[in-house]
C-alpha positions, 0 to 999 in steps of 0.5 A: 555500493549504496544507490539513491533508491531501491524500487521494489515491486512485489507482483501477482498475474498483472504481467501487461500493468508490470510491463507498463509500470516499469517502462515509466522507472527511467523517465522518474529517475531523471539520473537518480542512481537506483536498483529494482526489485520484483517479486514475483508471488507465484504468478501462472502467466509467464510472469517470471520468465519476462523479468527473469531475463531484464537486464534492468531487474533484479528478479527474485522468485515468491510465492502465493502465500508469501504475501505483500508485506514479506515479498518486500522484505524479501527484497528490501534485506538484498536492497542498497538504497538510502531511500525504499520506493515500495511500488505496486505493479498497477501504478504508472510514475510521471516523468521526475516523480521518484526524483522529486520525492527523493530530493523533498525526503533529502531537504529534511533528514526527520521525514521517514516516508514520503507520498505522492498523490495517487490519481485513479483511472478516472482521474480522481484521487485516491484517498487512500494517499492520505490517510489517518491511523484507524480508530473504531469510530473513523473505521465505522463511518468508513465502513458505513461510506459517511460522507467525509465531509460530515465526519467529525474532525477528530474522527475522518479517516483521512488527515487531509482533503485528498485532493488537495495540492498542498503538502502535508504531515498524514498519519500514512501513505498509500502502500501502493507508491510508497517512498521509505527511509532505508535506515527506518524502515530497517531501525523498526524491523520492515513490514509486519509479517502477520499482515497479508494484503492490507493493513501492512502500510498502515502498520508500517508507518505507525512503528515509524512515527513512533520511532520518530519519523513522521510521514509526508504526502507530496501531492506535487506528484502524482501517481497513476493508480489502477488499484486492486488488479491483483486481488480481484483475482483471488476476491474471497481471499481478498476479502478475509484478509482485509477485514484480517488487517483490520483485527490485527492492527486494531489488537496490535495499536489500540491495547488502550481501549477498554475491554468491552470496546475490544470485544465489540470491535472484534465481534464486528469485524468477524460479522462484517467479514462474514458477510463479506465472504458470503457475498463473494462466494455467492457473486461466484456461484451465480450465472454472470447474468444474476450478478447485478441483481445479487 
């Protein structure tokens, strides 16, 4: 039986922030028909027995090499909804915020993924909910922290000024609280295995606007976002993959550049994430009391 939405959470020893996140679902549902998913990747705190026992949960077993991007597809290949809400355990929902993004992507049949704005725990917004499809020049002024306001046009790393009130056609969405069309994210095959941790949203909504579908950000909700809860836990690892993520949507989306850029880019991201383990590595082996001088 199809529902209005499938919730699919993919979680990793966060057990209080999933607790928190779940207890927001009924009051953003406002009546909406729903079913939800959590994959649990391989948690060692007791995780797996509180969700195994919900009667308001489907359950389903992972594991720590799984990865984000196939601990949904897990989820989505058992899912029945017209509409996907891909939801990461550290977010909190406002009361109506999955009904109000589900009736916005119902008012226009061509939108294949919708975005709420995310608010992180300062209360300031998360730039990430609005963002543009990376290019070596906007991913070297973010690496570089240029301020976003002095980028060029043409080369900011976010379509949009994150917090803006207005809703807007982005390149993507944060992955974090992400609102899917079932039949595209199914016509473009779901999540590309080969990301890991990060890079996967960004991916996922490049094949869909090349399918036809572009992405909306609905900064009317906003969403609660605590961000990196999980992968602070495995930092090294954290780290090798996002700078991962980057190699492999740069060889995946940007084969038209030339043959030198490539090697450029990918003897940069090599560096980058070699100085970026060693920090970590070395952030772990110093007494606490070394760290901030590290």
């Amino acid at each position: 039986m199809t529902v209005d939405v499938s919730i699919i959470i993919v979680t990793y020893n966060v057990p209080d922030l999933l607790r928190r996140c779940l207890a927001t679902i009924p009051a953003a549902l406002d009546g909406l028909s729903a079913e939800v998913f959590v994959v649990d990747n391989g948690s060692g705190d007791g995780t797996w027995d509180s969700i195994v026992s919900r009667a308001d949960v489907q359950a389903i077993r992972g594991s720590r090499e799984l990865g984000f991007g196939r601990g949904n597809n897990l989820a989505a290949s058992r899912a029945a909804g017209r509409w996907l809400l891909f939801l990461n355990p550290d977010t909190e929902l406002p009361p109506l915020g999955v009904r109000r993004l589900v009736e916005r992507g119902d008012t226009d049949s061509g939108v294949g993924i919708l975005g709420p704005r995310l608010e992180l725990a300062d209360g300031s917004p998360d730039p990430a909910a609005c963002r543009s499809f990376p290019t070596p020049a906007s991913a070297a002024l973010r690496l570089l922290r240029w301020p976003r306001n002095l980028s060029p046009r043409g080369v900011r790393p976010y379509n949009v000024d994150p917090s803006t009130r207005r809703e807007a056609v982005v390149d993507a969405v944060s992955g974090a609280c992400m609102l899917v069309r079932a039949e595209a994210f199914r016509r473009v095959g779901g999540f590309d295995p080969q990301f890991f941790t990060y890079g996967e949203d960004l991916d996922l909504a490049y094949r869909i606007r090349q399918a036809g579908w572009p992405t909306l950000f609905v900064p009317s909700v906003t969403v609660r976002h605590l961000k990196r809860q999980s992968t602070r836990q495995r930092a090294v690892r954290a780290r090798v993959e996002f700078y991962r993520a980057i190699w492999l949507y740069y060889r995946k989306h940007r084969q038209q550049d030339g043959l030198w850029l490539r090697a450029v880019v990918t003897a940069a991201v090599f560096v980058l994430a070699f100085g970026a383990v060693a920090r970590q590595v070395v952030h772990r082996l110093l007494p606490p009391g070394r760290h901030k001088g590290a």
